[in-house]
C-alpha positions in Angstrom: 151.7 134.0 114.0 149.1 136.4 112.9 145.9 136.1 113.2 145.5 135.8 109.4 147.5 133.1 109.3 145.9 131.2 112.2 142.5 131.3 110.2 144.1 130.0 106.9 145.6 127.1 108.8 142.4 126.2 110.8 140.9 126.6 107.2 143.2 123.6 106.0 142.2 122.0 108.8 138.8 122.1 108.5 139.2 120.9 105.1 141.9 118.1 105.9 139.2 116.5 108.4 135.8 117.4 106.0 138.1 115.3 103.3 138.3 111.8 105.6 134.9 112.7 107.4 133.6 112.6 103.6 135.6 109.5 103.1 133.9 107.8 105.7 130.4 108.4 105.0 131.3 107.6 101.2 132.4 104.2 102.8 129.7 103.7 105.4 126.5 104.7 102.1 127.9 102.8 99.6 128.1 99.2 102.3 124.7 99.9 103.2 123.5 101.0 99.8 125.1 97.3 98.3 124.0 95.4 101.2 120.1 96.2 99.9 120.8 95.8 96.8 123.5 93.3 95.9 125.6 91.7 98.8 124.5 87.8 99.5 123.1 86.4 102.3 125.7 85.5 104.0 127.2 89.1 103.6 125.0 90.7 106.6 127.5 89.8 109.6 130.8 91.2 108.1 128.8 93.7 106.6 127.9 94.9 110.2 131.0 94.6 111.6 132.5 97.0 109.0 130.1 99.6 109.8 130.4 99.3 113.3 134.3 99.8 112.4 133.5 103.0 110.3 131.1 104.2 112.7 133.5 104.2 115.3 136.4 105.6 113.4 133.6 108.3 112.5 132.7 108.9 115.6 136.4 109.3 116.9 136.8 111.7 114.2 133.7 114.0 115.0 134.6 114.3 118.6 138.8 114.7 118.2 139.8 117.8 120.7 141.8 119.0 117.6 139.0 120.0 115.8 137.4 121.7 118.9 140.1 123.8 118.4 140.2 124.7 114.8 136.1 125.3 115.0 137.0 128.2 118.0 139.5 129.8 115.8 137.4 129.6 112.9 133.9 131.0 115.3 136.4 133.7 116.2 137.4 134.5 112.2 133.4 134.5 111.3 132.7 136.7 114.5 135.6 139.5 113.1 133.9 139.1 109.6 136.8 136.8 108.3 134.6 134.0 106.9 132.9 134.1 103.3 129.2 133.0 103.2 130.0 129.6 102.2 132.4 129.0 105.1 130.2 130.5 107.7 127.6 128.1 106.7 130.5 125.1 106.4 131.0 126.6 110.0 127.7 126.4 111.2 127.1 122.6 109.7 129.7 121.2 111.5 129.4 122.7 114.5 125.8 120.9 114.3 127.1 117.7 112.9 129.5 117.5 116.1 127.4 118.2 118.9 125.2 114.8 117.7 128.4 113.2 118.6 130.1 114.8 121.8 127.8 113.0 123.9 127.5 109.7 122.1 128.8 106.9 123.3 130.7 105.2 120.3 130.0 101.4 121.1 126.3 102.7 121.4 126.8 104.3 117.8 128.3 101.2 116.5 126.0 98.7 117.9 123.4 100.5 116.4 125.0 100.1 113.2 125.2 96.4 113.5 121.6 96.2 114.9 119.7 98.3 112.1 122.3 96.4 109.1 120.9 92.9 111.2 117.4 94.2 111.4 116.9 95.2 107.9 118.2 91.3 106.6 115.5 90.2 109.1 112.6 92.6 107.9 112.3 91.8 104.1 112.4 88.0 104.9 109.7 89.1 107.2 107.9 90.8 104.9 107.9 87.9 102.4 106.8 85.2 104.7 104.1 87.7 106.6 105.9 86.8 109.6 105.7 89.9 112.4 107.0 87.6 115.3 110.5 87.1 113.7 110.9 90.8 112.9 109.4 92.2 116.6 112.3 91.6 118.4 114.7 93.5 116.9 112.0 96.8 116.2 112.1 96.8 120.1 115.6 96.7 120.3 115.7 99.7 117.7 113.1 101.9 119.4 114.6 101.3 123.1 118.1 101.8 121.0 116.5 105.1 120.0 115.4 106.1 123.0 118.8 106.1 124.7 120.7 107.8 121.9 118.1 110.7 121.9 118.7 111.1 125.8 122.4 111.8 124.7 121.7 113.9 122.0 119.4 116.4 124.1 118.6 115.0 127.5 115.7 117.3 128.1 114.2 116.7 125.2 110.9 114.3 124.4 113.0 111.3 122.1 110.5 111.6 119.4 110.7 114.8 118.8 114.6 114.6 118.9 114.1 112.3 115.8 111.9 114.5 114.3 113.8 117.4 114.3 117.1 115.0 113.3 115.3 114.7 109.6 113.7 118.4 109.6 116.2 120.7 111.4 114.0 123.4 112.8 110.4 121.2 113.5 108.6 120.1 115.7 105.7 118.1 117.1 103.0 121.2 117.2 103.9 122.1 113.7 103.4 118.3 112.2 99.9 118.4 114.1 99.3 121.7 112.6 100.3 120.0 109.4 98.1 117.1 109.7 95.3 118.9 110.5 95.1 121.1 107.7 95.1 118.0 105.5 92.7 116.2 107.5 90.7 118.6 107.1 91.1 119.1 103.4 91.2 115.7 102.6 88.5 113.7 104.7 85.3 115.4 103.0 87.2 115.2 99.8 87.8 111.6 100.0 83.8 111.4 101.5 82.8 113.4 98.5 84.7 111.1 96.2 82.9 107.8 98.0 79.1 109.7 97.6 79.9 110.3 94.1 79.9 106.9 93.4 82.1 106.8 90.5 85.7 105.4 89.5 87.9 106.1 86.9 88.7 102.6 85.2 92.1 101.1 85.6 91.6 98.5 82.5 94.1 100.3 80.4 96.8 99.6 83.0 96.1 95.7 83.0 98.2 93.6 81.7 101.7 91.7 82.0 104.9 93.8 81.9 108.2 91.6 81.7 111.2 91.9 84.4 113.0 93.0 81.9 111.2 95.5 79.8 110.4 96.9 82.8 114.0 98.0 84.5 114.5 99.0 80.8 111.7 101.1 80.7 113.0 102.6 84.5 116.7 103.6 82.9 114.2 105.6 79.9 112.0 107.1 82.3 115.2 108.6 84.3 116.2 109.8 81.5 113.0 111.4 80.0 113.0 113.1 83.5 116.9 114.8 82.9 119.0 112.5 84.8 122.5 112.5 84.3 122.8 108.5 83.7 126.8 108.4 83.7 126.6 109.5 87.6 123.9 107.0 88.2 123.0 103.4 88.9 119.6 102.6 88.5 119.0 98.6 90.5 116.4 96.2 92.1 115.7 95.9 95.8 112.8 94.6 97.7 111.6 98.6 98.7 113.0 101.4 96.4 115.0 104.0 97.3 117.7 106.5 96.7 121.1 107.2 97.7 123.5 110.5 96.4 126.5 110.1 97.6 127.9 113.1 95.9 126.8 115.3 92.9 128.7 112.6 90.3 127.5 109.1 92.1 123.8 108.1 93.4 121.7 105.1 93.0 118.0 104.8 92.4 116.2 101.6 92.6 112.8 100.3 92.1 110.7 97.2 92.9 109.2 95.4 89.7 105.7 93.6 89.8 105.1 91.8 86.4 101.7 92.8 86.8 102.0 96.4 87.8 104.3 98.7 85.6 102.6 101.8 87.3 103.8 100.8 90.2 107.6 101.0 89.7 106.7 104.0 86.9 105.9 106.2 89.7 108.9 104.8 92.3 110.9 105.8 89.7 109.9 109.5 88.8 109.7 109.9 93.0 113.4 108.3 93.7 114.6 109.7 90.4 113.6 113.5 92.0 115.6 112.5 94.8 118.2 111.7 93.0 117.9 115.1 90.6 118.2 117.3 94.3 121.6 114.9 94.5 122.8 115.5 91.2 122.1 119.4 91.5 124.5 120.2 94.4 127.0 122.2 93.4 130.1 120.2 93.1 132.0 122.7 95.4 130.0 121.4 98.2 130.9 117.5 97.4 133.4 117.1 99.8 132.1 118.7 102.5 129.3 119.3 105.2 127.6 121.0 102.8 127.1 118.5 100.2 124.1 116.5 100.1 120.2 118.2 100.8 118.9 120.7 103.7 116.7 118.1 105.4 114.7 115.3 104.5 111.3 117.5 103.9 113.0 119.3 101.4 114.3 116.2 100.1 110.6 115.0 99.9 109.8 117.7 98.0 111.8 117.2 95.1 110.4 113.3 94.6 106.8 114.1 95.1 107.5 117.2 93.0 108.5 115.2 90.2 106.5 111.9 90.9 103.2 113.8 90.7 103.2 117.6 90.0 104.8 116.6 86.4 104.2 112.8 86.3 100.7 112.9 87.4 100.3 115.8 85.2 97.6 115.1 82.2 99.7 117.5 80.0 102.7 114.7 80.7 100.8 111.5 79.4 101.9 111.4 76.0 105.3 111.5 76.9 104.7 108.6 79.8 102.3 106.3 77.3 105.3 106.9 74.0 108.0 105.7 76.5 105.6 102.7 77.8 104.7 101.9 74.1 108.1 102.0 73.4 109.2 99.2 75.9 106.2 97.6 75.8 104.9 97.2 72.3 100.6 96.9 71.7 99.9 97.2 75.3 99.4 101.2 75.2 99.2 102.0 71.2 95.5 102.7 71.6 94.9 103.9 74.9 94.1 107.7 75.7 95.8 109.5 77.1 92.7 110.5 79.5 91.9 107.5 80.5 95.4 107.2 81.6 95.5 110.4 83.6 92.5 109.4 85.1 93.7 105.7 86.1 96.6 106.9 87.3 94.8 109.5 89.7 91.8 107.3 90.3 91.5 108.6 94.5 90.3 105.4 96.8 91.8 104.7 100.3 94.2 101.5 99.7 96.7 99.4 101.7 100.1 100.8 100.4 101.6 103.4 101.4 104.0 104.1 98.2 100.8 102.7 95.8 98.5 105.0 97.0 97.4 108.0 95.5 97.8 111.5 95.9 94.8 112.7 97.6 95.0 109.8 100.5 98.3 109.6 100.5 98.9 112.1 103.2 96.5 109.6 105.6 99.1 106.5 105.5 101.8 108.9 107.0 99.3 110.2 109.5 98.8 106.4 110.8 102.7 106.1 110.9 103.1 109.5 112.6 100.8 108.2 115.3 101.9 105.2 115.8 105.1 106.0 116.4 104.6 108.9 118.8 102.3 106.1 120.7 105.5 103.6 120.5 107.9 106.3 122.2 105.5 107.5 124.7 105.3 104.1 125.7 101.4 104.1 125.3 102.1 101.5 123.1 104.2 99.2 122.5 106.1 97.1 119.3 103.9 94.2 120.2 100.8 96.6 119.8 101.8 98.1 116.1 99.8 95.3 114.1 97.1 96.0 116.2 97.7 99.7 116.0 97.9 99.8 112.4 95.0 97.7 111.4 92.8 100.1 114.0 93.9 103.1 111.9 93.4 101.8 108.5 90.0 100.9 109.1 89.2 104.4 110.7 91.1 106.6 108.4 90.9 105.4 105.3 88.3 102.2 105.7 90.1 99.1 104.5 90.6 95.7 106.2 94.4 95.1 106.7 94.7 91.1 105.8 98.3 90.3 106.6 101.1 92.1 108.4 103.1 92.0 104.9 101.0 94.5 103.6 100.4 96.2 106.6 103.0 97.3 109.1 106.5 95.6 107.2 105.4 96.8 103.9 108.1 100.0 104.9 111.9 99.4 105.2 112.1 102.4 107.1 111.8 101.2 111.1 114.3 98.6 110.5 116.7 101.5 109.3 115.9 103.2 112.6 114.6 106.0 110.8 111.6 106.7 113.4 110.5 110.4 112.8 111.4 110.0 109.1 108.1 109.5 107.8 106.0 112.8 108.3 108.6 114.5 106.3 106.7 112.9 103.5 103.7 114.9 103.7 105.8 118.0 104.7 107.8 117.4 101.4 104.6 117.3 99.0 103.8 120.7 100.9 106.8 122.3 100.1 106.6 121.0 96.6 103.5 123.0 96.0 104.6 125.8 97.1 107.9 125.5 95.2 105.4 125.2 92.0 103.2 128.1 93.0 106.4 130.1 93.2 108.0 128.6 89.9 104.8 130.1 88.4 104.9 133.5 89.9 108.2 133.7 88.4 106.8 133.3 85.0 107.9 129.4 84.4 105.3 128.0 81.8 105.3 125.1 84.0 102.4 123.4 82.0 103.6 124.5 78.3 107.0 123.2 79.6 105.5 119.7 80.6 103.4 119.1 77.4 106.4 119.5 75.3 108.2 117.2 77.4 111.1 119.9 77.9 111.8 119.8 81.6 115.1 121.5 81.6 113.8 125.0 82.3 111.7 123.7 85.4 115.0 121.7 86.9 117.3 125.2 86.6 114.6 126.8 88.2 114.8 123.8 91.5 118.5 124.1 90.4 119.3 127.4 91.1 116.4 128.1 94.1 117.1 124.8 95.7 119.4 121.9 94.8 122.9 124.2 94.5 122.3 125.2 97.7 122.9 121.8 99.7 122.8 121.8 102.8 124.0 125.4 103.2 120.7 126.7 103.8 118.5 125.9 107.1 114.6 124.6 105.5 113.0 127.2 106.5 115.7 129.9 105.1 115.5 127.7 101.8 111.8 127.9 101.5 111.4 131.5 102.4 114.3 132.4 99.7 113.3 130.2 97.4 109.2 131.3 97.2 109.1 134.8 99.2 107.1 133.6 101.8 107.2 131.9 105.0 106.2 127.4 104.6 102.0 127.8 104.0 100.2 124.5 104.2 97.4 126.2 102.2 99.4 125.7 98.7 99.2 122.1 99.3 95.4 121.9 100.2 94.3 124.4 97.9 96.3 122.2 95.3 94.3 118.8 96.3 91.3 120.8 96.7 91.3 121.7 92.8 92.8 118.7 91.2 90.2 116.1 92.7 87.4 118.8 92.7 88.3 118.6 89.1 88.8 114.8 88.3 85.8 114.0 90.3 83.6 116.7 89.1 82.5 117.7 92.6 
């Protein structure tokens, strides 16, 4: 056999175990995905087994000698320059993928399956009876879960930062703090300023009551004002919102209705509907294989905050936000304007919830997770501690009184996912997202003309063809510097908060 030949057939290969890897994960996202948002009670115990059944058979997969095999031949091919782009990277993914599983254990992978799928039942009837003590037990189980898969992962690295760099390939502890600092920096005398000012923007002209019904209505419009493709999409209910693609033609975005708060679910939607846009833009090609899906969760970040408040926090958007609430709710906006609106909805004052809170202290609620968690893995601190923790942090950093645990530390789904180091990817992503806009601009996108006719079409081919075709073919940092010319630059972001608030404030 030629060597030729050898390559085509390790190519097959490849694709042959891509195709049932993909059919796994299509299996294991869409159980999870319904278990949030549809599956009864009852469900949550043969819901875990199943995973722990597909994680296994996943696992079994990732580490088969036979692919060892095929990924030598093909390393070989791409060393002799016998590999395409596209294949080197499919090459280069996979490799990755698989080393998070050679040293796995798979009953430790699937009991983690059945403990998260458990924990996250346990958390939102936690969260709606305020009751930390039922949900504590298992968020020990998680982080000590945690703990022990990191060692297998990279032995010799700190867990935490084994986590972090699981949802931003390439970063690491110093650069968050760097990160964090910046903002701090930026934001604390901004938010100080703000508070010496002594003046609010008024929120009246968001009061009123806005019908279950209207409301997840009005969601489905709003998806589509913002260019979603609605036949690949279902748009649902669950107690936190969220997003899921699982390819290019099939995602989910939910929000949470309050009756008394249509901004809130407004901007849940524009942010998971950005995720799901990044979904929707991967080129089909990469559907089916390692490099369907987004570069990292940062990135991912990026394209919701882009969308939730670089266009839907814009002022030149309003109309288009205040026709569509009109629209679905009839008398409650017909005479209010639209800058009183733009100011309501970017009135800056330290709060209690995280996905409520508004741009400018935004950035502080991940800082208090970011801590807290490093604290938690460190063992400084431990699960027992976090309510404690997090009340300490939001009276510091931001000034507020935490009164329950509902709306303090189980207000976020995300530690009964397991998803530890998830969370400062939040404030990386708005980051990016400003320098992604900078960079649109430079390019000669009329990014503000664009927004006040309501045509967003020319700023998603832009993201389209600088970021979301790409999948996960390109590293972040390669995406970033491709994508804007320049190495990632905290100073877009703070420059950006600096001038909007400096603005709305007068300061």
């Amino acid at each position: 056999m030629t060597y030729e030949n050898s390559t085509t057939q390790a190519l097959e290969q490849l694709d042959t175990f891509e195709q049932l890897r993909f059919a796994l994960n299509y299996a294991i996202t869409t159980i999870v995905t319904n278990g949030e948002i549809s599956d009864p009670p009852l469900a949550t115990e043969p819901r875990g087994e199943a995973l722990a059944t597909l994680e296994t058979e996943l696992h079994k997969l990732m580490c088969a000698p036979e692919i060892a095999s095929v990924l030598d031949t093909l390393t070989e091919a791409a060393e002799q320059g016998l590999l395409d782009e596209r294949r080197q990277a499919q090459l280069r993914i996979v490799k990755r993928d698989r080393a998070e599983f050679l040293d796995l254990p798979a009953d430790e992978a699937a009991d983690f399956a059945r403990l998260t799928n458990e924990a996250t039942q346990v958390w939102m009837r936690a969260k709606r009876n305020n009751d930390w003590a039922s949900f504590e037990p298992f968020l020990e189980r998680i982080v000590e879960s945690m703990k022990r898969l990191a060692a297998y992962k990279n032995a010799s690295a700190d867990p935490y930062d084994v986590w972090l760099n699981e949802y931003e390939y390439g970063s690491t502890r110093p650069m968050y703090d760097q990160l964090f600092s910046d903002i701090k920096d930026c934001v604390v005398p901004l938010v100080a300023d703000i508070q010496k000012k002594g003046w609010q923007p008024s929120r009246a002209c968001l009061e009123g009551h806005y019908a279950h019904d209207a409301q997840m209505a009005f969601a489905h419009d709003l998806l589509v004002l913002e260019g979603l493709n609605m036949d690949a999409l279902v748009v649902a209910e669950s107690e936190h919102p969220f997003s899921e693609g699982l390819v290019s033609q099939c995602g989910y975005v939910t929000t949470h209705v309050n009756e008394n708060d249509v901004v809130s679910s407004l901007y849940s939607v524009l942010h998971e509907g950005g995720h799901a846009s990044y979904s929707q833009g991967v080129n089909p090609e990469l559907d089916y294989c390692s490099l369907g899906g987004g570069s990292s969760m940062g990135i991912h970040e990026s394209q919701s905050r882009f969308f939730e408040n670089y266009v839907g926090r814009n002022e030149a958007f309003v109309p288009h936000l205040l026709a569509l609430l009109e629209k679905h709710f009839p008398g409650h906006f017909a005479q209010v304007d639209p800058h009183d609106f733009f100011l309501a909805v970017n009135r800056a004052e330290p709060s209690l919830i995280r996905t409520e809170a508004d741009e400018l202290t935004y950035p502080l609620h991940v800082l208090i997770r970011y801590e807290i968690e490093q604290l938690v893995f460190s063992g400084e601190a431990q699960v027992s501690d976090i309510p404690r923790l997090w009340s300490e942090r939001y009276k510091s950093y931001l000034g507020v009184d935490v009164p329950d645990v509902s709306s303090g530390p189980l207000q976020d789904m995300h530690w009964s996912d397991g998803m530890f180091g998830y969370f400062p990817t939040y404030v990386l992503g708005s980051a990016y997202g400003t320098q992604f806009l900078d960079a649109m601009k430079s390019d000669g996108v009329d990014f503000d003309g664009l927004v006040a006719r309501g045509d967003l079409a020319p700023i998603r081919a832009w993201l389209g063809e600088k970021i979301w075709q790409h999948g996960r073919s390109k590293d972040p940092a390669q995406l970033v510097l491709d994508a804007t010319g320049s190495a990632f630059d905290s100073s877009h972001y703070t420059r950006y908060l600096e001038q909007k608030f400096s603005s709305i404030y007068n300061l």
